[in-house]
C-alpha positions in Angstrom: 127.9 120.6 104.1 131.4 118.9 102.3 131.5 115.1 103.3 134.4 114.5 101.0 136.6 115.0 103.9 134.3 112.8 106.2 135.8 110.0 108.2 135.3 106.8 105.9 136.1 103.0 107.2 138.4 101.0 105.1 137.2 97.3 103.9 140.2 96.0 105.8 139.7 97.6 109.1 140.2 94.7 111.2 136.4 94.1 111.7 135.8 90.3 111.1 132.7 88.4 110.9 131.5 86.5 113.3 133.2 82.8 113.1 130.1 81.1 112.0 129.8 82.8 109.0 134.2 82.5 108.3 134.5 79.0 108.9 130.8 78.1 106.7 129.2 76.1 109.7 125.9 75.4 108.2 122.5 75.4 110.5 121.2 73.0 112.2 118.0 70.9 111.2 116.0 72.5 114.0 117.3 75.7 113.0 116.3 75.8 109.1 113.1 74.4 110.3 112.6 77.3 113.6 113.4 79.4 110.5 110.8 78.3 107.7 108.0 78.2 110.4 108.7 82.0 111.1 108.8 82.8 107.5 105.6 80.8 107.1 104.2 83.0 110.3 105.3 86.1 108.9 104.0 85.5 105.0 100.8 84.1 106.8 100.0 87.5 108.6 101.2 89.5 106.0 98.2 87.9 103.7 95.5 87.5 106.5 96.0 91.5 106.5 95.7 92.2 103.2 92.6 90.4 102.4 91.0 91.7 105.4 91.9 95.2 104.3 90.3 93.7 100.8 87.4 92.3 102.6 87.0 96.0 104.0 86.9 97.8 101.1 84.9 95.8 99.2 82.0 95.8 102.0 82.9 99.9 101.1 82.8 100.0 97.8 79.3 97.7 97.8 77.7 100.1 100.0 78.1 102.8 98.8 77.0 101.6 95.1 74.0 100.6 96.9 73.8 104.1 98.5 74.4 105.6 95.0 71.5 102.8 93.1 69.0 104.5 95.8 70.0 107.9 95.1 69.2 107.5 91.6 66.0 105.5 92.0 64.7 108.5 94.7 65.4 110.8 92.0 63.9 109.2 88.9 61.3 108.8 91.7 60.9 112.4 92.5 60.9 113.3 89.1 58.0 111.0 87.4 55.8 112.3 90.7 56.6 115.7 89.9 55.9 115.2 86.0 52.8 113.4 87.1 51.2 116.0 88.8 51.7 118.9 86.6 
């Protein structure tokens, strides 16, 4: 498909930013606070998630080197019977 023919939006279309941003009104104290505490929130969960999914895999990963130490220690097992009774 040719685009080059698309309808494109000039930068001076007449669309103007809201008058809070224009005229540089700054934010109130409660408002850069409401804003940090949110951030905080959302960097907070972020973390909690990611060392519970660490917490997860290393519970994985320990059991099943466990698994794998028994595995091996059956089979030497299996073997010195074996050489034992022949």
């Amino acid at each position: 498909m040719n685009d080059t023919l698309a309808p494109a939006r000039s930068l001076d279309s007449g669309r103007l930013l809201p008058a809070s941003t224009v005229d540089g009104a700054h934010l109130t104290l409660a408002d850069r606070f409401e804003l940090r505490v949110g951030l905080w929130l959302l960097l907070r969960s972020a973390r909690r998630q990611g060392s519970a999914r660490d917490h997860h895999d290393h519970a994985r990963r320990l059991v099943n080197g466990l698994s794998h130490v028994d595995r091996n220690h059956a089979a030497l097992r299996a073997h010195a019977l074996n050489s034992v009774r022949t």
